[in-house]
PDB file of N, CA, C and O in Angstrom:
ATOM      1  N   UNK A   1     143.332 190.539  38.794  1.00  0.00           N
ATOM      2  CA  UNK A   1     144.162 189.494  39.359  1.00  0.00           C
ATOM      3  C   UNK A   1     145.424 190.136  39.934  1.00  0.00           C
ATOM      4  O   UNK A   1     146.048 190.953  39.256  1.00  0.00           O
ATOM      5  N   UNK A   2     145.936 189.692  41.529  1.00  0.00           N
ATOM      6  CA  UNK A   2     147.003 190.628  41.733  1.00  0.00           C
ATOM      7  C   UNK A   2     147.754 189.915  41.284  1.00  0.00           C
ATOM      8  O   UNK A   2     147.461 188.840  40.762  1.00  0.00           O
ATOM      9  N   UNK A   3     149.456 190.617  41.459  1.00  0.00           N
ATOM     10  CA  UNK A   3     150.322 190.297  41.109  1.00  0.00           C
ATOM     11  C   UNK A   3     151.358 189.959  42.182  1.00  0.00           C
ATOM     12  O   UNK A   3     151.577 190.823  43.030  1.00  0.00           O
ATOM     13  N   UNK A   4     152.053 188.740  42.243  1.00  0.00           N
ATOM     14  CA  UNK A   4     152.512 187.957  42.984  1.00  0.00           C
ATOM     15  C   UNK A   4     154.193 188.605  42.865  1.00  0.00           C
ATOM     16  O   UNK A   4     154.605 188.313  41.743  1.00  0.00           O
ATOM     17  N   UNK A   5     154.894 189.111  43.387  1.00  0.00           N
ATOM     18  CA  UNK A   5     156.412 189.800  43.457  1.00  0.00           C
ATOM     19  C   UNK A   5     156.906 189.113  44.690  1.00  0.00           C
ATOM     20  O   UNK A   5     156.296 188.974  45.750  1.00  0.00           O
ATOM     21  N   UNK A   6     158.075 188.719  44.391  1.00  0.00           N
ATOM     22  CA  UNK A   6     159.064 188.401  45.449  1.00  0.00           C
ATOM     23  C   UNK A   6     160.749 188.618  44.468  1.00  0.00           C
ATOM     24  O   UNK A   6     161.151 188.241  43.367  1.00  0.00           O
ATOM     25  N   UNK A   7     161.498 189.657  45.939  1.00  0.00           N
ATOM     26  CA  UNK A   7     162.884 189.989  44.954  1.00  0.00           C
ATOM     27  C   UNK A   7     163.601 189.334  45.965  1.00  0.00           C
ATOM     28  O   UNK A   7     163.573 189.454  47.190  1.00  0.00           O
ATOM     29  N   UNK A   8     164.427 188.420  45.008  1.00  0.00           N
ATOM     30  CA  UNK A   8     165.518 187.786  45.377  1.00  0.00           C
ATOM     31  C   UNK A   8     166.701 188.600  46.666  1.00  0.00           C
ATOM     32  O   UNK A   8     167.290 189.658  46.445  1.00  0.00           O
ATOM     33  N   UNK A   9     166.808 187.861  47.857  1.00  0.00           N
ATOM     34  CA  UNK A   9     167.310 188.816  48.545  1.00  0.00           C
ATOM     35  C   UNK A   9     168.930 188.438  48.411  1.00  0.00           C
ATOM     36  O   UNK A   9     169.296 187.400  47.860  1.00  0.00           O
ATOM     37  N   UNK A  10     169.974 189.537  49.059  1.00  0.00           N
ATOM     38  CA  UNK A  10     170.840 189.474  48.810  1.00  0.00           C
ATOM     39  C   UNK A  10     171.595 188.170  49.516  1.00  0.00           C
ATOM     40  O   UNK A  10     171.523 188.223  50.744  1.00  0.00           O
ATOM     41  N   UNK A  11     172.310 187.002  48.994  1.00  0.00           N
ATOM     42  CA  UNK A  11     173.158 185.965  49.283  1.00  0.00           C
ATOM     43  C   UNK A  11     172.060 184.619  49.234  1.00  0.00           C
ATOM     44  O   UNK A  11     172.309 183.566  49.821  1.00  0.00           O
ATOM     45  N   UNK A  12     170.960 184.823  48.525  1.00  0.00           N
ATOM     46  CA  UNK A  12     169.944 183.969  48.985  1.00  0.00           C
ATOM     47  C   UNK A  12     169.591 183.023  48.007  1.00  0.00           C
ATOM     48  O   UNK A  12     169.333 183.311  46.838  1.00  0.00           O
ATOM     49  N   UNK A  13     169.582 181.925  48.475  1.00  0.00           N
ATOM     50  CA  UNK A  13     169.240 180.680  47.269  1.00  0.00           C
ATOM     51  C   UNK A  13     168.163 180.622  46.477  1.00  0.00           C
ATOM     52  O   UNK A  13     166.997 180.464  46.840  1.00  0.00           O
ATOM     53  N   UNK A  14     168.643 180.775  45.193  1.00  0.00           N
ATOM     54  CA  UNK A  14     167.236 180.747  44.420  1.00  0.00           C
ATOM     55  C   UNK A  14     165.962 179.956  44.640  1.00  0.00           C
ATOM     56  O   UNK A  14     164.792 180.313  44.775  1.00  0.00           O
ATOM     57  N   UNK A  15     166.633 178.617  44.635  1.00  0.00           N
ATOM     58  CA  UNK A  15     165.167 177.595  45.534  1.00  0.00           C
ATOM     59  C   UNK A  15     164.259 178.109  45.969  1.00  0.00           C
ATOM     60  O   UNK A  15     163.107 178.148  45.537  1.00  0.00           O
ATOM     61  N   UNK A  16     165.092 178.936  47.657  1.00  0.00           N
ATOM     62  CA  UNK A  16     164.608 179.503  48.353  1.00  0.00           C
ATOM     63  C   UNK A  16     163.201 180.440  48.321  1.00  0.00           C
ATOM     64  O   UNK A  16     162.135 180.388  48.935  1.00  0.00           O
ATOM     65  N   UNK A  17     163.813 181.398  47.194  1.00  0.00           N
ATOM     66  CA  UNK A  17     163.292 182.594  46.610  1.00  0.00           C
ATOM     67  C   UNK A  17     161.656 181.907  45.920  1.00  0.00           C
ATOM     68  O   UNK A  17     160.527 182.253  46.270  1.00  0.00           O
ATOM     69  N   UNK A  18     162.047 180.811  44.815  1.00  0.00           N
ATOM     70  CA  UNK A  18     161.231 180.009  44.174  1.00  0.00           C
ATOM     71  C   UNK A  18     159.992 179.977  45.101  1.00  0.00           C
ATOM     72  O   UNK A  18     158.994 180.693  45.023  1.00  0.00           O
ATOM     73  N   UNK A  19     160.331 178.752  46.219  1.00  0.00           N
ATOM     74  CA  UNK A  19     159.836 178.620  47.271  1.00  0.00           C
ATOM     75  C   UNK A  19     158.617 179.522  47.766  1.00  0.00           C
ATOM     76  O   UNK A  19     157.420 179.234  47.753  1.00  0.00           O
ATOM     77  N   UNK A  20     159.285 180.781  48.239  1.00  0.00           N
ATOM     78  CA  UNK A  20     158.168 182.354  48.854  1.00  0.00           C
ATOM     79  C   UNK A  20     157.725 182.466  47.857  1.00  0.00           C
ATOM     80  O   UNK A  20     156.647 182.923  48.237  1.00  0.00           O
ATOM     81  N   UNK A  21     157.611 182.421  46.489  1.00  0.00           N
ATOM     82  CA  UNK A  21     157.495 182.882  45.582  1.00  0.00           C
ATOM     83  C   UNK A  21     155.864 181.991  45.219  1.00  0.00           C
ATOM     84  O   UNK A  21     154.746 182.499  45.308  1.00  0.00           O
ATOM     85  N   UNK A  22     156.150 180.749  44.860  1.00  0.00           N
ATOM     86  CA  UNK A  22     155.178 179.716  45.358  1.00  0.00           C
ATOM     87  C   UNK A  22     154.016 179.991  46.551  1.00  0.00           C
ATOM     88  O   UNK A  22     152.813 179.755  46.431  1.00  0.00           O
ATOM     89  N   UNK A  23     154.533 180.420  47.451  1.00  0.00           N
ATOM     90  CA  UNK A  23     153.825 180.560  48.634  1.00  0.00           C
ATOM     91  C   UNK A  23     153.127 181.643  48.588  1.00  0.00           C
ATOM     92  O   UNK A  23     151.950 181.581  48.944  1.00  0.00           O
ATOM     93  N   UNK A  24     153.669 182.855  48.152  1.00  0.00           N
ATOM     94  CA  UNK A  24     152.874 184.043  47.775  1.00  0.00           C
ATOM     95  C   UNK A  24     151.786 183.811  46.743  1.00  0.00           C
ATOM     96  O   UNK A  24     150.761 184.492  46.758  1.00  0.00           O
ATOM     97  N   UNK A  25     152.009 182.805  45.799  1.00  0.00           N
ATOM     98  CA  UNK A  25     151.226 182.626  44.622  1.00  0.00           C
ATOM     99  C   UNK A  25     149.689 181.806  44.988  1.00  0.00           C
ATOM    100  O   UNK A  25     148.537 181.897  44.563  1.00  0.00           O
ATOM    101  N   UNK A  26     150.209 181.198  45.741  1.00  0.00           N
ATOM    102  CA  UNK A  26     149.333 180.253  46.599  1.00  0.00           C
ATOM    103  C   UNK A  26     148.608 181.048  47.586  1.00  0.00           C
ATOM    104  O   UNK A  26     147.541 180.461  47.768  1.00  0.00           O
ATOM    105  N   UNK A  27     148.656 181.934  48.200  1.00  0.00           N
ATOM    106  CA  UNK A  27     148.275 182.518  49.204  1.00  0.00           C
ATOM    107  C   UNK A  27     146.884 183.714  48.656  1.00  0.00           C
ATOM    108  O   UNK A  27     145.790 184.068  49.095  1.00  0.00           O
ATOM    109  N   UNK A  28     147.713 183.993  47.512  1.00  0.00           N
ATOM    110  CA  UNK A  28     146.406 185.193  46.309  1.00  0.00           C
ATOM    111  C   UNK A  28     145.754 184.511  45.727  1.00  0.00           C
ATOM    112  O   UNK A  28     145.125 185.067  44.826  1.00  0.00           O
ATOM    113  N   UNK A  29     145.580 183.265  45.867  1.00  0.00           N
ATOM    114  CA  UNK A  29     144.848 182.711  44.863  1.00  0.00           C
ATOM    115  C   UNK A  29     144.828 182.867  43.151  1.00  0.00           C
ATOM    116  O   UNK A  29     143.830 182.754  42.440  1.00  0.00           O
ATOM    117  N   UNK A  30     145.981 183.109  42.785  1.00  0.00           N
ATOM    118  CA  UNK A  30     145.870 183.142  41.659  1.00  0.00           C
ATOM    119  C   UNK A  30     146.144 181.825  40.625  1.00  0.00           C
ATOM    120  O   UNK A  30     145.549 181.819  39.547  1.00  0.00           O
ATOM    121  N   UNK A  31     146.971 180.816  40.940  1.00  0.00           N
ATOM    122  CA  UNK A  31     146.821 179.287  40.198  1.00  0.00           C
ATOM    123  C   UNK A  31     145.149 178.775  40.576  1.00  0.00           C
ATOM    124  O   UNK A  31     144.902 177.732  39.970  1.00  0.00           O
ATOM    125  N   UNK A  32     143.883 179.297  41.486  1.00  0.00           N
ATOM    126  CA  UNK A  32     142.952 178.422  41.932  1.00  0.00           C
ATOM    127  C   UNK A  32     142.291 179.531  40.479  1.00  0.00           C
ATOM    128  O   UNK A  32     142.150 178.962  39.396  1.00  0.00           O
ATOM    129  N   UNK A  33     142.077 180.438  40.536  1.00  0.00           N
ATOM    130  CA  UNK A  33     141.594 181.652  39.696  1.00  0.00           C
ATOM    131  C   UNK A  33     142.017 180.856  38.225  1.00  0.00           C
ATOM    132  O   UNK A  33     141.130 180.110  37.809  1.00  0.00           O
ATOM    133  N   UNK A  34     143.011 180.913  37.563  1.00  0.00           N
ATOM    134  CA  UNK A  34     143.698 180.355  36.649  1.00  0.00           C
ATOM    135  C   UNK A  34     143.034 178.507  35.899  1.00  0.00           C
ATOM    136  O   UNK A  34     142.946 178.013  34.774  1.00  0.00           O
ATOM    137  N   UNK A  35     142.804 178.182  36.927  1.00  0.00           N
ATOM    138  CA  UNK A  35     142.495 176.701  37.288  1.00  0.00           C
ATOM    139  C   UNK A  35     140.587 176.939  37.067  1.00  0.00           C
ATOM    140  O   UNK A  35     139.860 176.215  36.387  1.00  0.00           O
ATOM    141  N   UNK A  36     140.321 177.717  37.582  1.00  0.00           N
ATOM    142  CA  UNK A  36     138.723 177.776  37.704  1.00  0.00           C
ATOM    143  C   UNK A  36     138.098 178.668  36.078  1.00  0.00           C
ATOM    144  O   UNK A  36     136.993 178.442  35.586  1.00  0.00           O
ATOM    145  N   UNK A  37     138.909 179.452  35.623  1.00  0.00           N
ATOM    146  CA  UNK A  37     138.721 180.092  34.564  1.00  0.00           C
ATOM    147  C   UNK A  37     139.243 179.491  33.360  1.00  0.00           C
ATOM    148  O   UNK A  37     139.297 180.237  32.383  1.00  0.00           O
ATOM    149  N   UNK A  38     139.821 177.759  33.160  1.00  0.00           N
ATOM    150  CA  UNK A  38     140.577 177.258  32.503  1.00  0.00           C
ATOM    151  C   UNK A  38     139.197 177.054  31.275  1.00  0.00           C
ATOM    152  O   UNK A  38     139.358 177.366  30.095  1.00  0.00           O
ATOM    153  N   UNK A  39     138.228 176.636  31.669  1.00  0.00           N
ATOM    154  CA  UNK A  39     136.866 175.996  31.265  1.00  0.00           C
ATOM    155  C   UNK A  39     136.040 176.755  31.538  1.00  0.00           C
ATOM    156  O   UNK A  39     135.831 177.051  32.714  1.00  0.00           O
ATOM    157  N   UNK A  40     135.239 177.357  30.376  1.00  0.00           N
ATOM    158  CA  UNK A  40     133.848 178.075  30.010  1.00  0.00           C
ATOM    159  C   UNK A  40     132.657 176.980  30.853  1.00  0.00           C
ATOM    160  O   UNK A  40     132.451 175.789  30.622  1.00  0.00           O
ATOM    161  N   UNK A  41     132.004 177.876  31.879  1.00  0.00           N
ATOM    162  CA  UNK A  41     131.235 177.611  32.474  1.00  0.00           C
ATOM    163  C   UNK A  41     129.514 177.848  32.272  1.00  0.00           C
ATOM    164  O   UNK A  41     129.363 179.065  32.158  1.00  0.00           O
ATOM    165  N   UNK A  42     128.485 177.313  32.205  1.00  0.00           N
ATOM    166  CA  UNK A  42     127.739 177.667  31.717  1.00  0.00           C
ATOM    167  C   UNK A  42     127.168 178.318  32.800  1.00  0.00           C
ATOM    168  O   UNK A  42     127.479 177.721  33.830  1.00  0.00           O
ATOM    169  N   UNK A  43     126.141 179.734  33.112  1.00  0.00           N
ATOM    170  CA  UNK A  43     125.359 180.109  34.332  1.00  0.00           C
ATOM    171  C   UNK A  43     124.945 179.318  35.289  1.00  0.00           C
ATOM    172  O   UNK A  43     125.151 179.172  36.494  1.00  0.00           O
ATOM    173  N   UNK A  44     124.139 178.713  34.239  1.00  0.00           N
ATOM    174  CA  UNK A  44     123.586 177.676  35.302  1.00  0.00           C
ATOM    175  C   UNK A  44     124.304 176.801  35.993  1.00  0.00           C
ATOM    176  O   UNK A  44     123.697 176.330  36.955  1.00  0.00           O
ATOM    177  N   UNK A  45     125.808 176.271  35.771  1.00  0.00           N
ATOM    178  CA  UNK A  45     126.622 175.402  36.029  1.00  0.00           C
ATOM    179  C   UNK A  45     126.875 176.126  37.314  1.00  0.00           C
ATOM    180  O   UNK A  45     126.564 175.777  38.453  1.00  0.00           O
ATOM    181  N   UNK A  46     127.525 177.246  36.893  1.00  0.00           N
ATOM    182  CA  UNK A  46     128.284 178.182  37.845  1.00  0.00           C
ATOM    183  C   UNK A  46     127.167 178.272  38.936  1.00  0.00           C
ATOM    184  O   UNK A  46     127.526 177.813  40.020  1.00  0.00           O
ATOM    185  N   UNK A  47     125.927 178.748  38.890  1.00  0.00           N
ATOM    186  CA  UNK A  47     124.795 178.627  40.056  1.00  0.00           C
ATOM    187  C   UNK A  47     124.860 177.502  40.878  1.00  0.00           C
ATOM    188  O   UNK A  47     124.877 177.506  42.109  1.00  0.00           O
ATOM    189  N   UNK A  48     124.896 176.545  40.137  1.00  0.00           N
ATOM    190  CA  UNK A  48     124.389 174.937  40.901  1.00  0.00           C
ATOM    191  C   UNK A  48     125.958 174.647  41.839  1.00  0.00           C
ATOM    192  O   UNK A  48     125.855 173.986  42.873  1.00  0.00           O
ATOM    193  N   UNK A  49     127.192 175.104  41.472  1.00  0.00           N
ATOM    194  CA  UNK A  49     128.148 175.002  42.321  1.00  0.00           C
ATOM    195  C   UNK A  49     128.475 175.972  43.045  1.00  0.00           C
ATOM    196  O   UNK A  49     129.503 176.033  43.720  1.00  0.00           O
ATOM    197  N   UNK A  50     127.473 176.949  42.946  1.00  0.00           N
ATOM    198  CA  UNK A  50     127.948 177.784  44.031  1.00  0.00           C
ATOM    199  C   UNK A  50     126.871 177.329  45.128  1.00  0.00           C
ATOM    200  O   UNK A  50     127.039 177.580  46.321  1.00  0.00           O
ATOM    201  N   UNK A  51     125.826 176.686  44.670  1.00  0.00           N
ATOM    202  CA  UNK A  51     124.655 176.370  45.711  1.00  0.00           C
ATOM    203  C   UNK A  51     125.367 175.370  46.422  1.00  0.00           C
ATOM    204  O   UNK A  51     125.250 175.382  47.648  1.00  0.00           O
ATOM    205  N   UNK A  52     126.173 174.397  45.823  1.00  0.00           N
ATOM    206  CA  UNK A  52     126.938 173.478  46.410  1.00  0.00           C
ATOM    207  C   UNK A  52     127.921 173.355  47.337  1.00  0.00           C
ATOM    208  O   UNK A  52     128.077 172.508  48.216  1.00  0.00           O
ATOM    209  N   UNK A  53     128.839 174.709  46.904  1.00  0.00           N
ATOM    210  CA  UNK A  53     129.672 175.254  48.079  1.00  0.00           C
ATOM    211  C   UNK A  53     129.422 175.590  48.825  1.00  0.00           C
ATOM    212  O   UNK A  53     130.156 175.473  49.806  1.00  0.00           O
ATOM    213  N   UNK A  54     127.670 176.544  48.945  1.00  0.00           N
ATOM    214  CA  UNK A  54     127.733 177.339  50.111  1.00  0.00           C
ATOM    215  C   UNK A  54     127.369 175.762  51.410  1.00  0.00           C
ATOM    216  O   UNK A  54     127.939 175.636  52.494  1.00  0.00           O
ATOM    217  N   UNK A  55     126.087 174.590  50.719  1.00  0.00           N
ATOM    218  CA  UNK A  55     125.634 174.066  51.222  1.00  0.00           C
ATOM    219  C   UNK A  55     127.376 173.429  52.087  1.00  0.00           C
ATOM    220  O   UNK A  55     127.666 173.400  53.283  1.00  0.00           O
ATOM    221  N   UNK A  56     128.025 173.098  51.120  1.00  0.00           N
ATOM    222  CA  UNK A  56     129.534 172.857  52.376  1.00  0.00           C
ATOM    223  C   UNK A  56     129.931 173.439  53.252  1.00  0.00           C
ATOM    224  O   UNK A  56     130.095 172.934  54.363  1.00  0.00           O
ATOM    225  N   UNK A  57     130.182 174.646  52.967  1.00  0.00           N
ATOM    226  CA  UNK A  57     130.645 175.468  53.865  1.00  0.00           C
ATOM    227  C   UNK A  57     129.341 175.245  54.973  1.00  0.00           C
ATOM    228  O   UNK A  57     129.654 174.658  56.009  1.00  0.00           O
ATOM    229  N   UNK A  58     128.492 175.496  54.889  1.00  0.00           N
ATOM    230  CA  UNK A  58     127.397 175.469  56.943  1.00  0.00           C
ATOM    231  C   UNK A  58     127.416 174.216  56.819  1.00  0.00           C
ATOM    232  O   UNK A  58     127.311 173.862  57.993  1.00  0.00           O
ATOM    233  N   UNK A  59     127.475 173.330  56.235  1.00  0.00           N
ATOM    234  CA  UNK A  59     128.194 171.784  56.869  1.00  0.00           C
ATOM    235  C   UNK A  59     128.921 172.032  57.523  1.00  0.00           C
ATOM    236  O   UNK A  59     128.624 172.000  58.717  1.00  0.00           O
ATOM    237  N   UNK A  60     130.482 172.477  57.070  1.00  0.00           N
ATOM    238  CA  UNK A  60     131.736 172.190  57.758  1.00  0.00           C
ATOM    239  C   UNK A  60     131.521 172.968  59.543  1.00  0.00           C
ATOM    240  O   UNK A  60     131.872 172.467  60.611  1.00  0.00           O
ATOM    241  N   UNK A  61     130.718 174.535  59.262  1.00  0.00           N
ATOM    242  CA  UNK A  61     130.186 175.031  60.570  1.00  0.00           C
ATOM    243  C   UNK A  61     129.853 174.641  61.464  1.00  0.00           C
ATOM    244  O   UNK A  61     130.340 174.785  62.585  1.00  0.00           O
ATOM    245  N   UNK A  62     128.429 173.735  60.953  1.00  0.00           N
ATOM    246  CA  UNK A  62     127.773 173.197  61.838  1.00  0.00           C
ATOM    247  C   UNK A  62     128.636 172.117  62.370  1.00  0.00           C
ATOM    248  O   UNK A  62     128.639 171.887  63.579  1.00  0.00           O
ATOM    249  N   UNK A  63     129.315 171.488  61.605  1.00  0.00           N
ATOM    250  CA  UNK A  63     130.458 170.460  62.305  1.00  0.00           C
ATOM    251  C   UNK A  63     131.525 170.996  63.583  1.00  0.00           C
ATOM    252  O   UNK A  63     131.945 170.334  64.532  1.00  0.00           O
ATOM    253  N   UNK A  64     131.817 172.579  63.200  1.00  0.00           N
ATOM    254  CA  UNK A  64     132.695 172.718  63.997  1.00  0.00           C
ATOM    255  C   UNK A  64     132.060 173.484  65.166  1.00  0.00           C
ATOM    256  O   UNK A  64     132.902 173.870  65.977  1.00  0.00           O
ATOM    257  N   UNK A  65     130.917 173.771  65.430  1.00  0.00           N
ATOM    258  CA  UNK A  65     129.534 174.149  65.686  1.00  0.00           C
ATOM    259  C   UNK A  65     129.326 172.915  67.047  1.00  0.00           C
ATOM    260  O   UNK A  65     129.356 173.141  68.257  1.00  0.00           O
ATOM    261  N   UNK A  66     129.132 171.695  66.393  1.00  0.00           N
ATOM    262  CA  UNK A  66     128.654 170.937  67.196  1.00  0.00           C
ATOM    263  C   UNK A  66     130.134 169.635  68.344  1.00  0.00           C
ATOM    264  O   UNK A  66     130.031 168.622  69.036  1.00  0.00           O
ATOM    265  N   UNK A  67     131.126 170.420  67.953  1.00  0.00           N
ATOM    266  CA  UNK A  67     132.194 169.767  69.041  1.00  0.00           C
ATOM    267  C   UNK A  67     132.313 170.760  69.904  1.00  0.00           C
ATOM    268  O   UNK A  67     133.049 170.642  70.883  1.00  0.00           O
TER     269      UNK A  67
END
């Protein structure tokens, strides 16, 4: 899992900082990682939703495929 760093720059609002900080975290995927590993998955579970995702994903294709 990487690790998400952001250093406070000089005169700069913490919010701010918070903020990139958030955005970096969001960007590595590490709260979706965190979130998906919260709950013991059984194989077979994990199979049947990955069959599920992929079947979304060439949905969404073929959608953007056919405009």
């Amino acid at each position: 899992m990487p690790n998400a760093q952001v250093r406070v720059r000089k005169n700069e609002d913490p919010n701010r900082a918070i903020k990139r900080f958030k955005r970096k975290v969001e960007a590595s995927g590490i709260m979706r990682e965190i979130k998906r590993k919260r709950y013991y998955m059984k194989p077979s579970e994990a199979k049947k939703l990955k069959r599920k995702m992929a079947q979304k994903r060439r949905r969404k294709i073929e959608r953007r495929k056919s405009k």
